[in-house]
Backbone as XML, in Angstrom:
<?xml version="1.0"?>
<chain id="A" units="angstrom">
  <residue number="1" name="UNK">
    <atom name="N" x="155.823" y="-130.886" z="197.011"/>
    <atom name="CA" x="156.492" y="-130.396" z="195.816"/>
    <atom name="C" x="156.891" y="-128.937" z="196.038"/>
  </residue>
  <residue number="2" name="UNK">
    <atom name="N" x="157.808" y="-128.669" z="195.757"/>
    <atom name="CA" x="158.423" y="-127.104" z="195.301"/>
    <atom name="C" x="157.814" y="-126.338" z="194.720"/>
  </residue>
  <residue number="3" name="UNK">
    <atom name="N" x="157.880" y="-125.143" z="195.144"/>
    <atom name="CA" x="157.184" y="-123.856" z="194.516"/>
    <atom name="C" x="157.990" y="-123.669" z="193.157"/>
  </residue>
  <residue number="4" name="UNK">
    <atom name="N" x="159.523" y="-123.993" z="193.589"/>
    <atom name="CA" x="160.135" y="-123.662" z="191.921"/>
    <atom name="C" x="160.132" y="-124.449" z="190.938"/>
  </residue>
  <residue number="5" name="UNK">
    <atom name="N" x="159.753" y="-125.914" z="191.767"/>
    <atom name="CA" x="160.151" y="-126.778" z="190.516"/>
    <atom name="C" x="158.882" y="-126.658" z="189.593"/>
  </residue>
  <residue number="6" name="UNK">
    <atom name="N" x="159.326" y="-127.073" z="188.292"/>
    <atom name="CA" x="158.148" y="-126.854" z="187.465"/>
    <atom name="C" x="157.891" y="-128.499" z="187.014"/>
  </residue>
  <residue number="7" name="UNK">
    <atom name="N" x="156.022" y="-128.660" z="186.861"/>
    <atom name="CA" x="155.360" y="-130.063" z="186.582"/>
    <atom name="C" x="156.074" y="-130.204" z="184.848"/>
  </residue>
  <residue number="8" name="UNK">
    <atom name="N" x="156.718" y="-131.255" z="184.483"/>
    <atom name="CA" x="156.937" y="-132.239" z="183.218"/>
    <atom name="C" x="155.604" y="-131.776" z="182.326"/>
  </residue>
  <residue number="9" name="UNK">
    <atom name="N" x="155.974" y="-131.350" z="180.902"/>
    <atom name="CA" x="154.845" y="-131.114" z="180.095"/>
    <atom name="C" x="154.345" y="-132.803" z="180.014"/>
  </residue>
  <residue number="10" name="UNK">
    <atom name="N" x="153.114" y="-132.439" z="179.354"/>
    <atom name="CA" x="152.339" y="-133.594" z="179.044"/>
    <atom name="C" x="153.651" y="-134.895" z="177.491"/>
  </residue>
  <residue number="11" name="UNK">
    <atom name="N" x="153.640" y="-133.781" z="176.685"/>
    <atom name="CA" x="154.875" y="-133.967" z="175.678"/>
    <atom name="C" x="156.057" y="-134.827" z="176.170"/>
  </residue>
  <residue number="12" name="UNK">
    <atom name="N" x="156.680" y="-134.059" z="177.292"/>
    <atom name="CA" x="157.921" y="-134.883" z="177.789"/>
    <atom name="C" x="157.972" y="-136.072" z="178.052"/>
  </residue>
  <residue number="13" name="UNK">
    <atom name="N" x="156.738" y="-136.165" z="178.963"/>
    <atom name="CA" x="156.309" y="-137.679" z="179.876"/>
    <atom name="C" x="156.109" y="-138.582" z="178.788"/>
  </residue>
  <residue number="14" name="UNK">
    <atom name="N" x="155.405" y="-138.449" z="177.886"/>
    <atom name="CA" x="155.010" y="-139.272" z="176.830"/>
    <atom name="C" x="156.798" y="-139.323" z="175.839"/>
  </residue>
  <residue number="15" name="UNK">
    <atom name="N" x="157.144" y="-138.289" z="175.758"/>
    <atom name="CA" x="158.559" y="-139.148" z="175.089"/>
    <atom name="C" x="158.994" y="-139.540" z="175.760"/>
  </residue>
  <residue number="16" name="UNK">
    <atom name="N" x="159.696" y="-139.642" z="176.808"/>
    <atom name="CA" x="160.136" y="-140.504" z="177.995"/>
    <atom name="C" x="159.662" y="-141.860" z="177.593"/>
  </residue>
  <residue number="17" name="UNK">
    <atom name="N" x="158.644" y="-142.200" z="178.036"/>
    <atom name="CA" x="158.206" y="-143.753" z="178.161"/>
    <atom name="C" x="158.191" y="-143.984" z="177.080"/>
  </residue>
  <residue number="18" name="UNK">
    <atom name="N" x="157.757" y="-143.316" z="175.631"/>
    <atom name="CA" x="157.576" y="-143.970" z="174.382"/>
    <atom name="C" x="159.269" y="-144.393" z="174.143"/>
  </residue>
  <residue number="19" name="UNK">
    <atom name="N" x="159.763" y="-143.564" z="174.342"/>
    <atom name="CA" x="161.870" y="-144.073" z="173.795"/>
    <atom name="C" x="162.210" y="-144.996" z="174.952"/>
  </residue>
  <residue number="20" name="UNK">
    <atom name="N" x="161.684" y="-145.455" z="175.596"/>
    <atom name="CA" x="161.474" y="-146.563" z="176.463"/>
    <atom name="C" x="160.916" y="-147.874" z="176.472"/>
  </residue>
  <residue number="21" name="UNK">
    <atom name="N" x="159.992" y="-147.885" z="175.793"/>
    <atom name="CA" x="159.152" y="-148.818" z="174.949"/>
    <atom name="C" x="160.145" y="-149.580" z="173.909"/>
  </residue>
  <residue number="22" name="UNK">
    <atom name="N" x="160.626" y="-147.714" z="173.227"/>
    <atom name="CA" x="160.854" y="-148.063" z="171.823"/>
    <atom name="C" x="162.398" y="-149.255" z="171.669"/>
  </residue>
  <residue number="23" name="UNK">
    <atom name="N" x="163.161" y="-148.180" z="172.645"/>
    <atom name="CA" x="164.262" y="-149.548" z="173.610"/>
    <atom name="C" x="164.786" y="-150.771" z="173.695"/>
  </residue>
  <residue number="24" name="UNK">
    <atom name="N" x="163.229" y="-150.822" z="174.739"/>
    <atom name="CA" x="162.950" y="-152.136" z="174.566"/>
    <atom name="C" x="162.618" y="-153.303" z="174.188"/>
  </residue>
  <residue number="25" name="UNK">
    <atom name="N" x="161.489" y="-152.936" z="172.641"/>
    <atom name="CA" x="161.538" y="-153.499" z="171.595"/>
    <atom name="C" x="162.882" y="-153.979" z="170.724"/>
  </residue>
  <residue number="26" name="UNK">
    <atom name="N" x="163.448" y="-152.806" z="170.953"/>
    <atom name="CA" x="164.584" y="-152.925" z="169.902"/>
    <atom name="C" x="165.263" y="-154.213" z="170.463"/>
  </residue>
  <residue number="27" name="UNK">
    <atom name="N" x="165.783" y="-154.063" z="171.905"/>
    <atom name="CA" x="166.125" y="-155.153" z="172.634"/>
    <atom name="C" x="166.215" y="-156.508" z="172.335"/>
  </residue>
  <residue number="28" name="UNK">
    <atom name="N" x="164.399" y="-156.589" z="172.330"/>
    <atom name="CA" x="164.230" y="-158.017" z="172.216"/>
    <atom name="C" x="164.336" y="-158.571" z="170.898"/>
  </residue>
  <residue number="29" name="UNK">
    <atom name="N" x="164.084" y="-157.313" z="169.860"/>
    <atom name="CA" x="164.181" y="-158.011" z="168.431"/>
    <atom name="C" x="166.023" y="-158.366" z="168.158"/>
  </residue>
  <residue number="30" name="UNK">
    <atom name="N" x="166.585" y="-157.375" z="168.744"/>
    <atom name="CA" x="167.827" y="-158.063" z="168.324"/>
    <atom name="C" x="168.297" y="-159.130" z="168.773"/>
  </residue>
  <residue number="31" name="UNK">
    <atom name="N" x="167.887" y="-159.509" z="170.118"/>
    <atom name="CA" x="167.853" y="-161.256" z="170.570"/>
    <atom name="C" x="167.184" y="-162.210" z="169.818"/>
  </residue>
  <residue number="32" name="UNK">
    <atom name="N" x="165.962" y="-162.030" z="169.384"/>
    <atom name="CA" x="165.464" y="-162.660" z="168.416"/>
    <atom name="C" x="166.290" y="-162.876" z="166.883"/>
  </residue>
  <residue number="33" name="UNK">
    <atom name="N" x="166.240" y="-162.003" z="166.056"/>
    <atom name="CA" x="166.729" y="-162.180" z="164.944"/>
    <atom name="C" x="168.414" y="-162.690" z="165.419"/>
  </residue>
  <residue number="34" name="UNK">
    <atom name="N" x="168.947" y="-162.254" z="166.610"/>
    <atom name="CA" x="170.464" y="-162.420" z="166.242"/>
    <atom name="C" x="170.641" y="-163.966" z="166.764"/>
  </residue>
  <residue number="35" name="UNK">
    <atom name="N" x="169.457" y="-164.545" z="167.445"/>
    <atom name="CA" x="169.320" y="-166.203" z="167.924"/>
    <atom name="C" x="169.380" y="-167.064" z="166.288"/>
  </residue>
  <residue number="36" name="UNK">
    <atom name="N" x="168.821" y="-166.303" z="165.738"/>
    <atom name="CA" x="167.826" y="-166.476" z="164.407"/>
    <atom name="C" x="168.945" y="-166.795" z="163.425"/>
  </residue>
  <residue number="37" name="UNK">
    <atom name="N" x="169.928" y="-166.035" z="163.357"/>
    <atom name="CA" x="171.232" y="-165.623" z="162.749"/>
    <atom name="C" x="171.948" y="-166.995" z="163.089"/>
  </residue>
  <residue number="38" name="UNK">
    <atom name="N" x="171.980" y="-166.890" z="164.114"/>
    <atom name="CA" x="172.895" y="-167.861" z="164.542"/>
    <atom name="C" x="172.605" y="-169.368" z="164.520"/>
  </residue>
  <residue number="39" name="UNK">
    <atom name="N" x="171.339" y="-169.717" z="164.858"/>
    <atom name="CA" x="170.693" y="-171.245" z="164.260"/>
    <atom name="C" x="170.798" y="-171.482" z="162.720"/>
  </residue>
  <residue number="40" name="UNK">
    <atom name="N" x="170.924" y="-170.301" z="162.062"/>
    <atom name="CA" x="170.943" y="-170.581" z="160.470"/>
    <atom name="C" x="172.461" y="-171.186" z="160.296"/>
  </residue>
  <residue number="41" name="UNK">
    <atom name="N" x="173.242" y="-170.253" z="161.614"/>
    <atom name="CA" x="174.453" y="-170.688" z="161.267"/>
    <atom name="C" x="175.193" y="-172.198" z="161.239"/>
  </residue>
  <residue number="42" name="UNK">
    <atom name="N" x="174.385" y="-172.079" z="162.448"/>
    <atom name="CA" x="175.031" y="-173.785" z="163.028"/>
    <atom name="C" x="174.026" y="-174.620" z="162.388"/>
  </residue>
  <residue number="43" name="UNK">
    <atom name="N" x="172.877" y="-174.239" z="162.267"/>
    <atom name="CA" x="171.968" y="-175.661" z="161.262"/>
    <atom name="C" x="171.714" y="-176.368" z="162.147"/>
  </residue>
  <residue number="44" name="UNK">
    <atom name="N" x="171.019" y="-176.345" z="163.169"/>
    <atom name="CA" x="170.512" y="-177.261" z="164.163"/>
    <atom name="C" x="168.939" y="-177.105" z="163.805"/>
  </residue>
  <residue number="45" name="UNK">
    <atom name="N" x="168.143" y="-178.024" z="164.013"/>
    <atom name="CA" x="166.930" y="-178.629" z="163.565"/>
    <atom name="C" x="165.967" y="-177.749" z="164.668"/>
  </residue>
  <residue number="46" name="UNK">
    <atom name="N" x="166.192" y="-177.700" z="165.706"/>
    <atom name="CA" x="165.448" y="-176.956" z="166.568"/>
    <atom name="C" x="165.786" y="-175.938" z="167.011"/>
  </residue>
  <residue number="47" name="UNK">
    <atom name="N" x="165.336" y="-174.297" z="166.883"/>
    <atom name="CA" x="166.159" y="-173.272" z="166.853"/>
    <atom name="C" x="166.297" y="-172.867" z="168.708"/>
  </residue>
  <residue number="48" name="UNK">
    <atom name="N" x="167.157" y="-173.806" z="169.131"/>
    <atom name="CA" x="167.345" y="-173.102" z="170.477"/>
    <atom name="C" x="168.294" y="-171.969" z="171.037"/>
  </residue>
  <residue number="49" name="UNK">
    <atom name="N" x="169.145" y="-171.565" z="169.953"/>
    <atom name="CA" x="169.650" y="-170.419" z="170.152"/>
    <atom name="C" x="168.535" y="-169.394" z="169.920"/>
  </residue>
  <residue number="50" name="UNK">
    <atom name="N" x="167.840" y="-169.138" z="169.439"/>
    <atom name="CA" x="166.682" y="-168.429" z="168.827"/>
    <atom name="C" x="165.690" y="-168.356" z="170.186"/>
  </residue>
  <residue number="51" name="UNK">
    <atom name="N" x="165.369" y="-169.306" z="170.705"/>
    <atom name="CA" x="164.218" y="-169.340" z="171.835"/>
    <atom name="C" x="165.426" y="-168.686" z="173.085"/>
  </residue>
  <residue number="52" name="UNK">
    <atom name="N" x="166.369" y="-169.378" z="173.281"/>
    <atom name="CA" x="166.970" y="-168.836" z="174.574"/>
    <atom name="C" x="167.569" y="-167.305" z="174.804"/>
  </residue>
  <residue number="53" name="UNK">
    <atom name="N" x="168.329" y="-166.504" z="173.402"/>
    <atom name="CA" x="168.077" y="-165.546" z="173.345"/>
    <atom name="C" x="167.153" y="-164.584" z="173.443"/>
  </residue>
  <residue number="54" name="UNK">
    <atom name="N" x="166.216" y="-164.602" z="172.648"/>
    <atom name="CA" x="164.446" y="-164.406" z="172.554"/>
    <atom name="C" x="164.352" y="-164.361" z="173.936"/>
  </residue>
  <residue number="55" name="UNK">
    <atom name="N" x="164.602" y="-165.501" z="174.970"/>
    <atom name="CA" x="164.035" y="-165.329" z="176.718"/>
    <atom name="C" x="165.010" y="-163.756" z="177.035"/>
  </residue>
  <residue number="56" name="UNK">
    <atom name="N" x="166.318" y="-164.277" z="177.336"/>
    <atom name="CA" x="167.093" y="-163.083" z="177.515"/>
    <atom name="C" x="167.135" y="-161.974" z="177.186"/>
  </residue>
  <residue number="57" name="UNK">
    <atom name="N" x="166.532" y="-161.871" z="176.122"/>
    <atom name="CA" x="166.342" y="-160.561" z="175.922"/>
    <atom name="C" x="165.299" y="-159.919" z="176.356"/>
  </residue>
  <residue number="58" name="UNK">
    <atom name="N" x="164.180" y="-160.665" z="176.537"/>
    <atom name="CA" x="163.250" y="-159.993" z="176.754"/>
    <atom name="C" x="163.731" y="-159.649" z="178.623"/>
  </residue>
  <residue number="59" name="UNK">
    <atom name="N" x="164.307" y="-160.274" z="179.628"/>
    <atom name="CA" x="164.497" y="-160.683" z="180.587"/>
    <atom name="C" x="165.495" y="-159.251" z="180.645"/>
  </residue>
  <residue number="60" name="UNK">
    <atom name="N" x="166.085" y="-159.170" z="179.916"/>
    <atom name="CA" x="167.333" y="-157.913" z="180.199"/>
    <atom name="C" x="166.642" y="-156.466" z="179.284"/>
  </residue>
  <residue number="61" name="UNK">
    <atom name="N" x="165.298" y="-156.557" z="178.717"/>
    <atom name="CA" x="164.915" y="-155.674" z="178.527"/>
    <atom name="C" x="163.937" y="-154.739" z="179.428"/>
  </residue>
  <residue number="62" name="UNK">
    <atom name="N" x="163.549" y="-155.943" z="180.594"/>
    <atom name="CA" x="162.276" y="-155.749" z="181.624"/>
    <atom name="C" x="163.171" y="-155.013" z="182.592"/>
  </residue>
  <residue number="63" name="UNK">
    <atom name="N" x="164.150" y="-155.917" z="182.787"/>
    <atom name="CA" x="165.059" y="-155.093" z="184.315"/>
    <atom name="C" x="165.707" y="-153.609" z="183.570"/>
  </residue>
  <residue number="64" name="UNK">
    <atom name="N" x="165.824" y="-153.674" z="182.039"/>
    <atom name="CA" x="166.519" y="-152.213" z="182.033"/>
    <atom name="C" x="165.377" y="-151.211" z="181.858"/>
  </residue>
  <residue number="65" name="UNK">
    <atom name="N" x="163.902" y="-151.818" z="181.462"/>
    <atom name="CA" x="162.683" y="-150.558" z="181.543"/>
    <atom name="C" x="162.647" y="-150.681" z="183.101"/>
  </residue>
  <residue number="66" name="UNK">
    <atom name="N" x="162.612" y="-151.108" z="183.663"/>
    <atom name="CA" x="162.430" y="-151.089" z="185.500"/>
    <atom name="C" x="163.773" y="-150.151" z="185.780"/>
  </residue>
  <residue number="67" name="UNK">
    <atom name="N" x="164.733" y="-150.377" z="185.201"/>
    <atom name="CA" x="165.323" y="-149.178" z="185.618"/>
    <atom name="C" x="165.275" y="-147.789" z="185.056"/>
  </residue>
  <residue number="68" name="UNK">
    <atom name="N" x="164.605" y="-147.614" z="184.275"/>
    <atom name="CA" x="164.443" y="-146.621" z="183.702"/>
    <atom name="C" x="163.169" y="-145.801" z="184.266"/>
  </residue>
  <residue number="69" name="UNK">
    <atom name="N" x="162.346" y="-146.763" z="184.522"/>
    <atom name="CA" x="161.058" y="-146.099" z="185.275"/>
    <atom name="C" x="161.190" y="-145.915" z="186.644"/>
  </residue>
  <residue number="70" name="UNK">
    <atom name="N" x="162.325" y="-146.298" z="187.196"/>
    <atom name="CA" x="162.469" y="-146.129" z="189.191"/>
    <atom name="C" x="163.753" y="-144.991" z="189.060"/>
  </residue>
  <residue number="71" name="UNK">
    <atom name="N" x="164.569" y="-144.919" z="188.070"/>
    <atom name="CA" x="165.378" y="-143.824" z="187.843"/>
    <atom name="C" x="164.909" y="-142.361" z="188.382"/>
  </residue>
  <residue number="72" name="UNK">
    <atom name="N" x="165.906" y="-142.284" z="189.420"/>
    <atom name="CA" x="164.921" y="-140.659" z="189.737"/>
    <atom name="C" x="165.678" y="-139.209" z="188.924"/>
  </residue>
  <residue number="73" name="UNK">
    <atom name="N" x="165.283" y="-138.761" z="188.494"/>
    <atom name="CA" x="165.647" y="-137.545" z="187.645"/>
    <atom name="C" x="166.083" y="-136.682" z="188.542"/>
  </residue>
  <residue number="74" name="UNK">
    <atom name="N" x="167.435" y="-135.887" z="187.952"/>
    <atom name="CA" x="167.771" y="-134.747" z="189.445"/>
    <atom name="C" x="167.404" y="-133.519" z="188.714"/>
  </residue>
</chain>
């Protein structure tokens, strides 16, 4: 490590990953409810827009926290 660079407060690191988290929650709930939305729409008996979204999202929320945590900061 560098003499100039300076260590990330304790503060930073923790907002970092928490708006990362927070993200990614958001993510998956909007796959969820918007699957949710949409089975109400069409009226199908078994909500598989609801489950297959719900997967995807969670699936496109993992690879975008993985990129967020291998992201190197300049």
């Amino acid at each position: 490590m560098d003499k100039n660079q300076k260590k990330d407060s304790p503060l930073k690191f923790y907002a970092k990953y928490s708006s990362l988290a927070f993200q990614m929650i958001v993510i998956i709930l909007a796959g969820a409810f918007g699957g949710r939305e949409l089975d109400k729409l069409i009226e199908w008996e078994f909500p598989v827009l609801t489950v297959v979204l719900t997967i995807l999202a969670v699936v496109g929320a993992t690879i975008y926290g993985m990129r967020g945590l291998f992201r190197q900061d300049k």
